[in-house]
C-alpha positions as CSV (number, residue, x, y, z in Angstrom):
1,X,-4.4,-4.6,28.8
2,X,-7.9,-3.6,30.5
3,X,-6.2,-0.2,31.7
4,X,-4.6,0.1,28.8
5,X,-7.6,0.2,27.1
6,X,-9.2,2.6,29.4
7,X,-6.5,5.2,29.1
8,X,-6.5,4.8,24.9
9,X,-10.7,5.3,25.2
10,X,-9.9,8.6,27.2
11,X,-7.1,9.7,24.8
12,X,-10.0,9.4,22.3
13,X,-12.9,11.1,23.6
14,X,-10.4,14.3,24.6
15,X,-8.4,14.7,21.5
16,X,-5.3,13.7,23.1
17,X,-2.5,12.5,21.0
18,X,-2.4,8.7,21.7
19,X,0.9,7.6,22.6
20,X,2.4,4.1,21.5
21,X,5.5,5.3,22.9
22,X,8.3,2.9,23.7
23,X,9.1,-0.8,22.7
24,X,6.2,-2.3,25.1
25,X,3.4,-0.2,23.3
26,X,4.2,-0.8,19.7
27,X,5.3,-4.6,20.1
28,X,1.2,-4.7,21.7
29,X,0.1,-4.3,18.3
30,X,2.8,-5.4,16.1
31,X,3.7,-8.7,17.9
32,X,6.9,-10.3,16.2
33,X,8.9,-13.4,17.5
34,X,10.3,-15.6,15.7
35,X,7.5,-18.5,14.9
36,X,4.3,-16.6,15.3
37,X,1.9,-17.0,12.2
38,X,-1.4,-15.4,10.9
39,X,-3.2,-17.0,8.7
40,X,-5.8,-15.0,6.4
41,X,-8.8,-15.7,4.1
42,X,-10.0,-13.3,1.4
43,X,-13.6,-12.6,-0.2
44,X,-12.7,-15.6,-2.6
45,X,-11.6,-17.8,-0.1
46,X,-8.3,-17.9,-0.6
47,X,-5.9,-18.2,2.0
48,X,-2.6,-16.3,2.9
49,X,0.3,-17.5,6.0
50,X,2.7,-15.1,7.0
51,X,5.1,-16.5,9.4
52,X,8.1,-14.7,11.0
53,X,11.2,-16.8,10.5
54,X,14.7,-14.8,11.8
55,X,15.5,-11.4,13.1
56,X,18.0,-9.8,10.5
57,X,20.4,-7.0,10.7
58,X,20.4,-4.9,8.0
59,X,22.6,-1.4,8.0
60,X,23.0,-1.6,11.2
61,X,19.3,-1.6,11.7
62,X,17.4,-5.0,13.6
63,X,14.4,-6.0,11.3
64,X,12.5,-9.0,11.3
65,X,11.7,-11.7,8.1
66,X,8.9,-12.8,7.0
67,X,8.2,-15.3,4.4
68,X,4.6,-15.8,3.0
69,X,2.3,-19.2,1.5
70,X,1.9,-19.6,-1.0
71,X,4.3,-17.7,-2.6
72,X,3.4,-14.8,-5.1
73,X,3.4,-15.3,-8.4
74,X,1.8,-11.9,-9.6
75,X,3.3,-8.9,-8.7
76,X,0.2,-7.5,-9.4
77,X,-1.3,-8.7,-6.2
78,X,1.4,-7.5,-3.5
79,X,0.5,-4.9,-1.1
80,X,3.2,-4.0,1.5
81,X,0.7,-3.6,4.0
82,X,0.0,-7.4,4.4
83,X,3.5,-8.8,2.4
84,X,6.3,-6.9,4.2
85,X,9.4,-9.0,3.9
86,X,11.1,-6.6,6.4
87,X,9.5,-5.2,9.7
88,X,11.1,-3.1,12.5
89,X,9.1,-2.1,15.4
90,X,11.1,0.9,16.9
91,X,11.4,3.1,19.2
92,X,9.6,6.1,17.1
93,X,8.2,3.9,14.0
94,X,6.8,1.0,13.0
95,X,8.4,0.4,9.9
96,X,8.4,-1.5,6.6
97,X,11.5,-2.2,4.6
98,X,9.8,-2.3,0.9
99,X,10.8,-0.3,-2.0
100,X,12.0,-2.7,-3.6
101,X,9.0,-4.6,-3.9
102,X,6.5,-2.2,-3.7
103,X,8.4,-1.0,-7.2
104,X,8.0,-4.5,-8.8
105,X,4.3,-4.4,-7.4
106,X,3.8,-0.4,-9.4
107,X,5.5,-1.2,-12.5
108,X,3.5,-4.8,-12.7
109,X,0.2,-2.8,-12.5
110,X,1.1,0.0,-14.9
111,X,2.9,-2.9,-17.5
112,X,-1.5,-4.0,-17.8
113,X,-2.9,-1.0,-17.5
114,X,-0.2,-0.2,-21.2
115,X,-0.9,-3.3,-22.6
116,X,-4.8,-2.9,-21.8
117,X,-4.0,0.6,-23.8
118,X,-2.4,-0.5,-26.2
119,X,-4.8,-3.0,-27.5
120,X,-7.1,-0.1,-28.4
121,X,-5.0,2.3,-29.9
122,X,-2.5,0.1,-31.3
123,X,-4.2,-1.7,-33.9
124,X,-2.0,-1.1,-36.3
125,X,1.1,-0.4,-35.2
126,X,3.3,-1.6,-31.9
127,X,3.1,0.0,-28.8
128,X,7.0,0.6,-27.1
129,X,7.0,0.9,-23.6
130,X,9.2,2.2,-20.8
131,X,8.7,1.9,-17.2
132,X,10.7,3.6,-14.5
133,X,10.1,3.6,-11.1
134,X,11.4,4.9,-7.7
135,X,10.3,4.3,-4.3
136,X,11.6,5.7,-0.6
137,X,12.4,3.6,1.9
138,X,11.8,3.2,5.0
139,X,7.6,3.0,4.7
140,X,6.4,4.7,7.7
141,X,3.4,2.4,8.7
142,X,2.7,3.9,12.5
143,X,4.5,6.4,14.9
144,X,4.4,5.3,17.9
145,X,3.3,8.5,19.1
146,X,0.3,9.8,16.8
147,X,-2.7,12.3,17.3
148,X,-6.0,10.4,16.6
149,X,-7.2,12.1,12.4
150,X,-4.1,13.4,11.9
151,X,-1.8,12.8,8.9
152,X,1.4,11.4,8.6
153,X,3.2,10.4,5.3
154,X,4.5,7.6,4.2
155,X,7.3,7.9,1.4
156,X,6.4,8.8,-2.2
157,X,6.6,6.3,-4.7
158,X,6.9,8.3,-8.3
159,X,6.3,6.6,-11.6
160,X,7.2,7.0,-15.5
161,X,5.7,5.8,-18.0
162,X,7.0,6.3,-21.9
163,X,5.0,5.4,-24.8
164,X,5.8,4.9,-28.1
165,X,4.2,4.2,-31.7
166,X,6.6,1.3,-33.5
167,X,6.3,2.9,-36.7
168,X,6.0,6.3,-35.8
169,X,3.0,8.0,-35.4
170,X,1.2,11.1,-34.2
171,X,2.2,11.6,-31.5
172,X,5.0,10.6,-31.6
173,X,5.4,9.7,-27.9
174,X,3.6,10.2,-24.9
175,X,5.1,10.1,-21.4
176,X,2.9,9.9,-18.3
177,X,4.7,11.5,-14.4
178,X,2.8,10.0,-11.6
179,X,3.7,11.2,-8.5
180,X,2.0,8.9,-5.6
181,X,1.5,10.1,-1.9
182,X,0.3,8.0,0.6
183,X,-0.7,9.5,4.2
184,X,-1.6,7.3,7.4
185,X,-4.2,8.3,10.2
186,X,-5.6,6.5,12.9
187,X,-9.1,6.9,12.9
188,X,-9.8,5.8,16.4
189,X,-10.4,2.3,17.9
190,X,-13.3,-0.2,17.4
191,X,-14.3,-3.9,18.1
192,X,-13.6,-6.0,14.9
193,X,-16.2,-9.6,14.0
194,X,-13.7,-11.9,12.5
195,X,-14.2,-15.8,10.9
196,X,-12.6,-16.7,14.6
197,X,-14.0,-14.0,16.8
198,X,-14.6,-10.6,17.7
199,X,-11.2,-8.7,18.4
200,X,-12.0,-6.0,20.9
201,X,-10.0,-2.2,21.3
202,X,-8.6,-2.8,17.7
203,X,-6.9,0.3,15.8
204,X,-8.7,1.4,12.9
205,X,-5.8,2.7,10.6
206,X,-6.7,4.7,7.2
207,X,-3.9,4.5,4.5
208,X,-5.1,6.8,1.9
209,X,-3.0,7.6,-1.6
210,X,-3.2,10.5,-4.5
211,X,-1.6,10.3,-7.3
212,X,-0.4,13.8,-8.8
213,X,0.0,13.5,-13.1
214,X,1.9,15.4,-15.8
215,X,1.4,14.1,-19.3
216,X,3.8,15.1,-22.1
217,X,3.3,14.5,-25.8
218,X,5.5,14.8,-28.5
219,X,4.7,15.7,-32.0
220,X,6.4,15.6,-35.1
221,X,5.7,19.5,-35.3
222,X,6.7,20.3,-31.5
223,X,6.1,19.7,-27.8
224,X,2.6,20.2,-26.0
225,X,0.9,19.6,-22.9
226,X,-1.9,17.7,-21.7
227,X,-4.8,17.6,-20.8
228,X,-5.5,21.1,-22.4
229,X,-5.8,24.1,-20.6
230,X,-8.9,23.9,-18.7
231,X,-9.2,20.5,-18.5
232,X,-8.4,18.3,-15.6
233,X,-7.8,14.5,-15.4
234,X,-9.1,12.7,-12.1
235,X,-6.0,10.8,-10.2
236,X,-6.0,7.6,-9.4
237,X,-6.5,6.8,-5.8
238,X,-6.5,3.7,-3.2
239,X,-7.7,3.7,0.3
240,X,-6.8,1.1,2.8
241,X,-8.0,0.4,6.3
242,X,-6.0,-2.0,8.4
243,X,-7.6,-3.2,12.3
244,X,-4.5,-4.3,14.5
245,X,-5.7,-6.3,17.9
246,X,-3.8,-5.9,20.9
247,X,-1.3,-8.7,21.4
248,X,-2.5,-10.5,17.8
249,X,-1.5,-7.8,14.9
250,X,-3.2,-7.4,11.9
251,X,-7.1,-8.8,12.1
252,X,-8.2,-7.5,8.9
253,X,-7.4,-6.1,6.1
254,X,-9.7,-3.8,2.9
255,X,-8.4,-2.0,0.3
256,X,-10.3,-0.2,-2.3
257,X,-7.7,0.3,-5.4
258,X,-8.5,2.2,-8.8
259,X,-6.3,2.0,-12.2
260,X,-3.8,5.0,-12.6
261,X,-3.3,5.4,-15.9
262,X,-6.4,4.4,-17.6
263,X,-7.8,6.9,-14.8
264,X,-5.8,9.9,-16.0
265,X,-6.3,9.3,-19.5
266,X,-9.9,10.1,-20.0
267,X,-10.1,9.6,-23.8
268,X,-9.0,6.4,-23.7
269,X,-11.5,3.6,-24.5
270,X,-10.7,1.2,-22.2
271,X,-12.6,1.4,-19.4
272,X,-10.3,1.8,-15.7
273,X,-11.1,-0.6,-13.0
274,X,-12.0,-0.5,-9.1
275,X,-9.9,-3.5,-7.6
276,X,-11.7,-4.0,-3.9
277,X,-9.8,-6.6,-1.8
278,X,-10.5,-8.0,1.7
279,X,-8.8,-9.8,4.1
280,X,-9.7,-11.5,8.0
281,X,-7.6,-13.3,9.9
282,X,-8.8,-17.0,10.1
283,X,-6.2,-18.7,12.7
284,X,-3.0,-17.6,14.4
285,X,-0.6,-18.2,16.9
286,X,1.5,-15.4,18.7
287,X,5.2,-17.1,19.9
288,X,6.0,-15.3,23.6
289,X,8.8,-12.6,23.1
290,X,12.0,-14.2,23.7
């Protein structure tokens, strides 16, 4: 692992692409046999096991299971960075098997950020709500061959969101497009300070997400756009940094999350939110492969 090391500090200062290549260089970081465990803590204490239980075929495809304690009860919480149910280190990807969850995760987030709304403007009437959403799949979490600071995209996830007055009002409904990109980059490596120790030659991994908007509304006299012509309305945007150690996975974990649609609408008068979450790994134990 020393040389290894050595050769991924070189890659670095030159500008070389940094090469994960093959099964041997991608299991290094994303370690996955059957009984290995992390265990995590975040800034309130609380703690998170992910364990991996069975390999699974799916499609063809080999993936591996993991089941998490304790078990979530909010969908509001997930991320699939640190809940993937279904991993598959490859050959040319590390990747996450997650739309479905990661659209239970969107639509439980938007469902408060409506009902938050709502409460405001719908004092006197009932506010009807419609939530679609569609996600890619595979996630694309690393290649195993990537330039250091350059991009690489993950599936979109895209998002709509009809509302509408119960009795009728002006407008008469409003529907909100959210289109939601998320690129990777590995920023480099670094030494990590965890609640069991410092994790040396770590990759520092950027996940970064913009969300594109169209609002419609519909009036009783016609159709029009907003925002109005002129105006723009800020997207809402999450960043998250995973450190991977060699031969332990995921170390830590921070993600800094705003609200979507209480971001785009700016005349609204509830107030969006900054969600910032951390997570460091407090124990594990890594099962030898095979």
């Amino acid at each position: 692992m020393k040389k290894f090391r050595v050769v991924f500090s070189l890659l670095l200062i030159f500008g070389f692409s940094a090469t994960l290549a093959g099964k041997e260089g991608t299991d290094t970081y994303f370690p996955h046999a059957i009984g290995s465990y992390w265990v995590y803590e975040d800034q309130d204490g609380n703690e998170l096991t992910r364990r991996v239980i069975e390999n699974k075929d799916i499609d063809g495809e080999p993936y591996q299971v993991f089941n998490y304690e304790p078990i979530l009860e909010d969908w509001a919480d997930y991320d699939y960075h640190i809940h993937p149910n279904f991993c598959q280190v490859g050959e040319e990807w590390v990747t996450f098997l997650v739309a479905d969850d990661v659209k239970k995760a969107v639509k439980a987030r938007l469902t408060k950020e409506v009902e938050a709304f709502g409460k405001i403007h719908a004092a006197n009437f009932d506010l009807l709500y419609d939530i679609e959403i569609e996600a890619q799949d595979p996630f694309y979490v690393l290649p195993t061959s990537v330039p250091f600071n350059e991009k690489w995209d993950t599936p979109q996830i895209e998002a709509k969101v009809t509302m509408t007055p119960d009795p009728p009002q002006d407008p008469e409904e409003t529907i909100c497009e959210f289109t939601i990109v998320e690129t990777g980059k590995v920023l480099g490596t670094e030494n990590v300070e965890t609640p069991i120790g410092t994790f040396e030659g770590c990759l520092k991994i950027e996940y970064r997400t913009a969300t594109e908007v169209a609002i419609l509304v519909h009036r009783a006299s016609g159709e029009s756009h907003l925002p109005d012509e002129g105006e723009s309305h800020p997207p809402g945007e999450s960043v998250t940094t995973l450190w991977i150690a060699p031969n332990v996975g995921i170390v830590k974990f921070h993600q800094k999350m705003e609200d979507i649609l209480l971001t785009v609408i700016t005349h609204s008068q509830v107030k969006a939110s900054t969600t910032i979450k951390t997570l460091e790994l407090k124990r594990y134990e890594i099962k030898p492969a095979n």
